[in-house]
N, C-alpha and C positions, 0 to 999 in steps of 0.2 A: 670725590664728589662732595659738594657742602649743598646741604638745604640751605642755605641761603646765598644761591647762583641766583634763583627764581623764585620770585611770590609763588605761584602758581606749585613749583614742588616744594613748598615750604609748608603750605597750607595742606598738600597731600599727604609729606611725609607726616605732618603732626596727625592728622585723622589717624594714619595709622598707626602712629604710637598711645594713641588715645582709645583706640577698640584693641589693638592689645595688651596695654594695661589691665583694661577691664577683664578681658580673661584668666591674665595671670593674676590677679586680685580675687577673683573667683579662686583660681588655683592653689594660690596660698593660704586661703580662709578652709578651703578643704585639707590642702596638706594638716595645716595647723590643728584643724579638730581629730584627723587623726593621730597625728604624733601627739596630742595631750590623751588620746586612748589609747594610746600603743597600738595603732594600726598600719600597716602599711599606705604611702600616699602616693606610692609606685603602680599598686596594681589595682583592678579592682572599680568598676564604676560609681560614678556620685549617687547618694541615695539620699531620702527624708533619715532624719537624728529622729523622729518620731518614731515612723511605721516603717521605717528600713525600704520603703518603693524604691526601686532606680528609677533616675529619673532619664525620661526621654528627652530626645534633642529641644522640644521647645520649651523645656524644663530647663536649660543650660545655658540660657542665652543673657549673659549677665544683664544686673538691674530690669529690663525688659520684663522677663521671665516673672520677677520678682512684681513686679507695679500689674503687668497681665492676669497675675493669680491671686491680684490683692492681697500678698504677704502671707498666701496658705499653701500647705501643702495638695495637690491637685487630689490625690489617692487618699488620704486620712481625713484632711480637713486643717488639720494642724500647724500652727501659726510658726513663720519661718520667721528667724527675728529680723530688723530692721538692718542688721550688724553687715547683713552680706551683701546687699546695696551699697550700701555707705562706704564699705572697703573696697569697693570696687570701682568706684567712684573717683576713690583718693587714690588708690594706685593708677586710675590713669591719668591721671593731673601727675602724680610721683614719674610717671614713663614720659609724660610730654615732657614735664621741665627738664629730664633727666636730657633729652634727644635736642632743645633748645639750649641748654647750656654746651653741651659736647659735642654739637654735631652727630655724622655718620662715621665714626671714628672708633680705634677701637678703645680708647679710653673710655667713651662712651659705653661700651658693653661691659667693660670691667665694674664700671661706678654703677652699673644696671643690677648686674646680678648682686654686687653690694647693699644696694637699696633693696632688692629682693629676700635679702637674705635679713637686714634690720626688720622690713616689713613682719617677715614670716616669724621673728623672733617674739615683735611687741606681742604680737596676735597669741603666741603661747605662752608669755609670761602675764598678759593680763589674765588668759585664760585659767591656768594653773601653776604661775611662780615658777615657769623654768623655760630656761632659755637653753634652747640645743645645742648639743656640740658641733651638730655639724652644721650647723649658720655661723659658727665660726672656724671651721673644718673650709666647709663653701668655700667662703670670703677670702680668705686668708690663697687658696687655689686659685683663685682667680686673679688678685695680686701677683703670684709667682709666673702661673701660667702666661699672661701677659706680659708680664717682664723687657723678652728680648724685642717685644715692637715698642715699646712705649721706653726702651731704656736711653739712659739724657748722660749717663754718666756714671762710675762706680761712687761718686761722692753723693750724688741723690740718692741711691739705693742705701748705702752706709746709713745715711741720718732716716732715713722712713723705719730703717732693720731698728736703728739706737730709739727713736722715738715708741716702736711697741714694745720694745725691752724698759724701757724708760717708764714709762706710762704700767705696763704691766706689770712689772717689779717693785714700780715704786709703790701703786697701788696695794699692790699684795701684802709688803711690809709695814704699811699703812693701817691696815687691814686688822693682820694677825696683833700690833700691837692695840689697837682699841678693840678689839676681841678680848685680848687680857683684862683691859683695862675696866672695860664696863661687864665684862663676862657672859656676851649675846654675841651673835653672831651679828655684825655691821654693815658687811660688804660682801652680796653672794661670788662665787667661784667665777659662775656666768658674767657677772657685772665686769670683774677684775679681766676674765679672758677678751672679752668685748671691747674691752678701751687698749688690748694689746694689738687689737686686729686694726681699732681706729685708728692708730699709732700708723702704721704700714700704709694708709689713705692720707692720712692728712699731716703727715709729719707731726713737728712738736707744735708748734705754733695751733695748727687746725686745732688737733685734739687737745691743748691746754683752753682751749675756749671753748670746745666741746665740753668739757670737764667744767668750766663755769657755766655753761648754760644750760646742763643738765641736771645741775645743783639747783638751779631757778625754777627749771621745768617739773623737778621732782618735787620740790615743796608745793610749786601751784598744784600739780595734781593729785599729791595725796591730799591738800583743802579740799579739792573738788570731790574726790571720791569719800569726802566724810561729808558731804550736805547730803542730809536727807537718809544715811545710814549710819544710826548711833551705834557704836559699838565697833564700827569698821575701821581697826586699827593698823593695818598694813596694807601699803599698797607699792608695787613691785619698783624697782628703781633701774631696770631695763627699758623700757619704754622713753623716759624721760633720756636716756643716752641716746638710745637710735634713732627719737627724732631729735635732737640735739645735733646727731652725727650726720642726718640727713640735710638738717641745714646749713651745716657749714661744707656740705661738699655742695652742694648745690649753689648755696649762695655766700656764702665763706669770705671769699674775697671784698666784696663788696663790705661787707661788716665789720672783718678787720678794720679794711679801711675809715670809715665810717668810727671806732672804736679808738683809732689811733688819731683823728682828728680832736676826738676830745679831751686828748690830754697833748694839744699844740698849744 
């Protein structure tokens, strides 16, 4: 079945990929602050980071919840940041485009938990400079797992396997030798593991323009995150890959394309 047989389930299916976004954007902004505390995000109900309340069901109902309680905590008083709206917001715009590009398919739900797994990455390395292993544990599972429906050929799977070997090796030697060279650490573990994983999604091609336009994205935003904070001399260079990776799986093609026109 394709959302686009009918206007009418087009417009249903996306509502629903658009209120569950929002919860799993909730979900992830929760997983994330506990995995930067070393908390489990398996068990355990959502509470105030303030005064530790759990929160009741009309406490959980994303953005809503948040705009209802004018950005406080109901039980403390204490100001909830703007950050869990907002993330919840873009992951369901990240769920719709993801359901509008792929259909009901299971490509679809590979490339989901994909984006899931970038989402939940940026949010802990902006957080605290580390990127999980097992967002790219995840990711890399869902690739495999999926395999026998989505397989096209052993020669597709050969160059996706060569592209994270490619990308992540090359990276890595890349790496260790300007580590020698300037004598700091250049390119985190996390950064290197992550373009092996992109490697597996978007072949060589994708992830070579991942890899330039995360180079772009990362200078834009370590400028940004020094206006206004003097002194603020690192800022994470995971984020600028995942969304970097996020766009060329989503809209990739078109860019290429678009990319290859300008040098006809």
């Amino acid at each position: 079945m394709s959302i686009y047989e009918d206007q009418t389930l087009l417009i249903f299916f996306v509502a629903i990929a658009v209120c569950l976004g929002a919860v799993m954007g909730s979900f992830l902004n929760c997983a994330a602050y506990r995995i930067v505390h070393g908390e489990s995000f398996l068990k355990g109900r959502s509470r105030c980071p303030s005064c530790g309340h759990t929160l009741g069901a009309s406490e959980l109902i994303p953005v809503l919840s948040w705009v209802f309680q004018k950005g406080r905590c109901k039980a403390c008083g204490g100001k909830i940041s703007v950050r869990y709206p907002l993330t919840e917001i873009l992951f369901a715009l990240v769920t719709a485009a993801c359901l509008l590009r792929f259909d009901l398919t299971v490509l679809c739900l590979r490339n989901y938990i994909f984006l899931c797994c970038l989402f939940l990455l940026v949010l802990t390395d902006l957080e605290d400079m580390m990127i999980p292993d097992g967002c790219h544990i995840a990711a890399a599972a869902a690739w495999v797992v999926t395999l026998p429906f989505l397989f096209t050929g052993w020669g597709d799977v050969g160059m996706s396997v060569l592209s994270g070997l490619l990308f992540g090796g090359g990276l890595l030697a890349i790496s260790l030798v300007m580590d020698r060279l300037l004598g700091r650490d250049t390119l985190g573990g996390g950064d290197i593991k992550l373009f092996a994983v992109i490697g597996l999604y978007l072949g060589i091609v994708g992830t070579l323009f991942t890899l330039m336009l995360s180079c772009i994205l990362g200078l834009l935003f370590h400028a940004l995150s020094r206006l206004g904070k003097e002194g603020k001399k690192e800022f994470p260079f995971g984020p600028a890959i995942a969304v970097s990776a996020a766009i060329m799986l989503l809209f990739g093609e078109p860019l290429i394309n678009w990319y290859r026109g300008l040098l006809l």
